[in-house]
C-alpha positions as CSV (number, residue, x, y, z in Angstrom):
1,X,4.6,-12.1,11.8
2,X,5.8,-9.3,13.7
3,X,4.0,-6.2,11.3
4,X,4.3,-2.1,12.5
5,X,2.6,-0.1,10.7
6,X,4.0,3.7,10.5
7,X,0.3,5.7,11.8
8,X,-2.9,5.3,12.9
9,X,-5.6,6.7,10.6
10,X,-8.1,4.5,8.7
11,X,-5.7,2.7,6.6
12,X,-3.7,1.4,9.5
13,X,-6.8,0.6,11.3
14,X,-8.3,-1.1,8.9
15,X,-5.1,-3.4,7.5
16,X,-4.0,-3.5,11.3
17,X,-6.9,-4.7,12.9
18,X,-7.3,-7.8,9.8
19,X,-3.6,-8.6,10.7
20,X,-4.0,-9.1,13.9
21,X,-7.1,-11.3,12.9
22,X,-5.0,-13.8,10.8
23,X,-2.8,-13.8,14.2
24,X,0.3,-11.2,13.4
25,X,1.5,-8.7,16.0
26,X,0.9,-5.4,14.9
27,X,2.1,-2.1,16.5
28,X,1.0,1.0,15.4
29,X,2.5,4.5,15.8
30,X,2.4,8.3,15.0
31,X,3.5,11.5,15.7
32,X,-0.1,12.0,17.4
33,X,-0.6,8.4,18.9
34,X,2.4,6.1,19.9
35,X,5.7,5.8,18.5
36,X,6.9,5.7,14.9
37,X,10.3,4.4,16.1
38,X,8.7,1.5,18.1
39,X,6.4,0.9,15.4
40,X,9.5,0.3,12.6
41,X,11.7,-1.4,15.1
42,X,8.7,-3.8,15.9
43,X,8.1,-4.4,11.8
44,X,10.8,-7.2,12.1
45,X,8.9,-9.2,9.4
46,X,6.7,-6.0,7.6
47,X,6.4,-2.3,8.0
48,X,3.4,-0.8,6.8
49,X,3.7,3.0,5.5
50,X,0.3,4.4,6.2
51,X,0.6,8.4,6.6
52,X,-0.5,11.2,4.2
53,X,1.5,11.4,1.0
54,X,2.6,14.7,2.0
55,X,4.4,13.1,5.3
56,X,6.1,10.1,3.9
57,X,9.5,10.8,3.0
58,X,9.6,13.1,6.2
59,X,8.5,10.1,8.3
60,X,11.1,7.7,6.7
61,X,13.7,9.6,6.2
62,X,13.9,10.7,10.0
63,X,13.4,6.8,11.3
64,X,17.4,6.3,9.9
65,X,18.6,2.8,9.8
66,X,15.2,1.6,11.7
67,X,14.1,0.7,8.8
68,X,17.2,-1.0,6.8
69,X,16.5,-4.3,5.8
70,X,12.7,-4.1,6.5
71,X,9.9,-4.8,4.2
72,X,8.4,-1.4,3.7
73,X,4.6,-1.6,2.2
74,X,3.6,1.3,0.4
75,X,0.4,1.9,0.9
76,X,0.1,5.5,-0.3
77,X,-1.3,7.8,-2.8
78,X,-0.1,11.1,-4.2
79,X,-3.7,12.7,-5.3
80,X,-4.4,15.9,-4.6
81,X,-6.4,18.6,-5.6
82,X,-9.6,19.1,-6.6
83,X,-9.4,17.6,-10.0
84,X,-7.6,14.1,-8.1
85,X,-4.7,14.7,-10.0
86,X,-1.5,12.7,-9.6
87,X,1.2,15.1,-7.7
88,X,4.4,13.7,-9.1
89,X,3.6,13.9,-12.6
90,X,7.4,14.6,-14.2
91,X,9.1,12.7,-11.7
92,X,9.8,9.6,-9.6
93,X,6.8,7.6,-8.2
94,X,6.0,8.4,-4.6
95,X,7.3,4.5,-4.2
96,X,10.3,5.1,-5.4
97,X,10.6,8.6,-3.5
98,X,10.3,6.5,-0.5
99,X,13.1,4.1,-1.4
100,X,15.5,6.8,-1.9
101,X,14.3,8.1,1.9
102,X,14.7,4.6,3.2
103,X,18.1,3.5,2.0
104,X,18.1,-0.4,2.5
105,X,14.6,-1.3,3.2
106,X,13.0,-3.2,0.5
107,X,10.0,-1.5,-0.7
108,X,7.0,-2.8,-2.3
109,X,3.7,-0.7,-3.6
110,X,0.2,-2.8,-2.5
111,X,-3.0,-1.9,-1.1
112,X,-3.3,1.3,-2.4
113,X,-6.1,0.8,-5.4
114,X,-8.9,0.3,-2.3
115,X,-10.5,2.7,0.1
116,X,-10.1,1.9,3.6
117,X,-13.4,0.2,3.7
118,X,-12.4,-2.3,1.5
119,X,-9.7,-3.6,3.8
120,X,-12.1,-3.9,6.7
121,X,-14.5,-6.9,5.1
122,X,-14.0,-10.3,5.8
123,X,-12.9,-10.9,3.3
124,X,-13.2,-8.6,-0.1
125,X,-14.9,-11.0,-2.4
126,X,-17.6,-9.1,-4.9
127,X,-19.6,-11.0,-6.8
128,X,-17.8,-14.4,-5.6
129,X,-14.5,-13.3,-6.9
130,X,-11.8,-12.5,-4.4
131,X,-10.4,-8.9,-4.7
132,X,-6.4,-9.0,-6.6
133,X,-3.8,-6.7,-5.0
134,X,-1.3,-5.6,-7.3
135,X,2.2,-5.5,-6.3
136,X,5.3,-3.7,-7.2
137,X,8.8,-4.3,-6.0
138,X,12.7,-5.5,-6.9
139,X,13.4,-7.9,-3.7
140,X,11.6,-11.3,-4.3
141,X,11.6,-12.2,-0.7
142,X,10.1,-9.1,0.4
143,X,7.3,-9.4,-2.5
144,X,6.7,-13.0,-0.4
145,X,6.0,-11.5,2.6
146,X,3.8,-9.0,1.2
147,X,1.9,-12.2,-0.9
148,X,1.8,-13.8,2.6
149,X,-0.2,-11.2,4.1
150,X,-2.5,-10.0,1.5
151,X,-3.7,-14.1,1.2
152,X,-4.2,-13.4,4.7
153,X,-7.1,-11.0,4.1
154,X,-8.6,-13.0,1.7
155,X,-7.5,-11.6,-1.5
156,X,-5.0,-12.8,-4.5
157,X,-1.8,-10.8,-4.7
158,X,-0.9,-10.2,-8.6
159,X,2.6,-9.1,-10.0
160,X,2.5,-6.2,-11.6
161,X,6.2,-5.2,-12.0
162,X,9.5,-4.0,-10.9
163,X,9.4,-0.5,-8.3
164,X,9.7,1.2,-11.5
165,X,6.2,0.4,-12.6
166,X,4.9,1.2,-9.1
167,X,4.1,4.6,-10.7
168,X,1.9,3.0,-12.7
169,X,-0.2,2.0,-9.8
170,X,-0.5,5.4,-8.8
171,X,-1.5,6.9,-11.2
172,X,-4.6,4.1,-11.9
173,X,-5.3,5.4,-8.7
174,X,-5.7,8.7,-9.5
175,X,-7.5,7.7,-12.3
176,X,-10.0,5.3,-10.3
177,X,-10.6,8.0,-7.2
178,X,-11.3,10.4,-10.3
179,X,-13.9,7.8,-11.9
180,X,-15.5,6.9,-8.6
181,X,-15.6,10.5,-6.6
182,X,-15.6,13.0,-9.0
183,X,-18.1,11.2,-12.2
184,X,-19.9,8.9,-9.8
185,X,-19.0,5.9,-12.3
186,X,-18.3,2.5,-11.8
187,X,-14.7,2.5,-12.9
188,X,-14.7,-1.4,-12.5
189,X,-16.8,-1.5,-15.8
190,X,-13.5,-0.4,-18.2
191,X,-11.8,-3.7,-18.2
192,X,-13.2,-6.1,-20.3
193,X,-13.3,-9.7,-18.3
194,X,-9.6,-11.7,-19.1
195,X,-10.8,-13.7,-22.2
196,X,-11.6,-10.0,-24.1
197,X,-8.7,-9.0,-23.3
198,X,-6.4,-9.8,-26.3
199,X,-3.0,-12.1,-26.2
């Protein structure tokens, strides 16, 4: 697949460099490093969204039709503060923020539960169980691609809804980075394993 990947901090790095591993062509670009436009207009097949929350309807909203028809990954968060709070509590998620920015490209939230560390062992399996990626988008073809290349690092993609649950992934974010940073817990411990789970 042909894959760009909107900037070039540790997210990118780390999804980039596995991508290229399974074989894709990735290009990376930023307003520091490269070029966002090349980056998007390379994404034939995937465009990974990997800037600071604060940046991303900026960055998308100034690429135009670059990114029309493209599968846009969202891999962001917006947490903030010092309390890891979610910062668009009372409004849309930062997902669908983004799809209003990026009129025509077919957005799906993934990778964003995971630090960037995560994404750079071969592969993420923990206690011989593969790590699941949640996913959240409208356009089933686009959710295929994204399948396609989470497999490709190893893990199991899971369906978690529609774009309008992807702010549901957020804010279990917020929630986790809160768990792990700020208490020191092991926020894996508060799910139950699948058969104590109820029907």
């Amino acid at each position: 697949m042909r894959i760009g990947i909107l900037g070039t901090g540790a997210m990118a790095d780390a999804l980039g460099r596995q991508w290229e591993r399974a074989g894709h062509q990735v290009v990376a670009g930023s307003r520091s490093r490269g070029d966002v436009r090349d980056a998007a207009e390379h994404g034939t097949d995937a465009v990974l969204l990997a800037v600071p929350y604060a940046a991303v309807v900026g960055v998308v909203a100034g690429l135009g039709d670059a990114l029309r028809g493209r599968v846009l990954i969202d891999c962001t968060n917006p947490v903030g503060g010092p309390d890891f709070g979610l910062l668009t509590t009372g409004g849309p998620a930062a997902a669908e923020r983004i799809a209003a920015a990026a009129p025509g490209a077919r957005v799906v939230k993934a990778f964003n539960l995971c630090h960037e560390s995560v994404w750079r062992l071969t592969p993420p399996v923990f206690g011989g169980r593969p790590l699941a990626v949640p996913l959240c988008g409208d356009d089933e073809d686009a959710l295929g691609v994204v399948r396609h290349l989470v497999r490709d690092l190893g893990c199991e993609p899971l369906h978690a809804g529609g774009l309008d649950r992807a702010g549901l992934l957020e804010a279990t974010a917020a929630l986790l980075v809160r768990l792990w940073v700020a208490e020191g817990a092991d926020a894996q411990a508060i799910a139950p394993p699948l058969e104590f789970a109820g029907s």
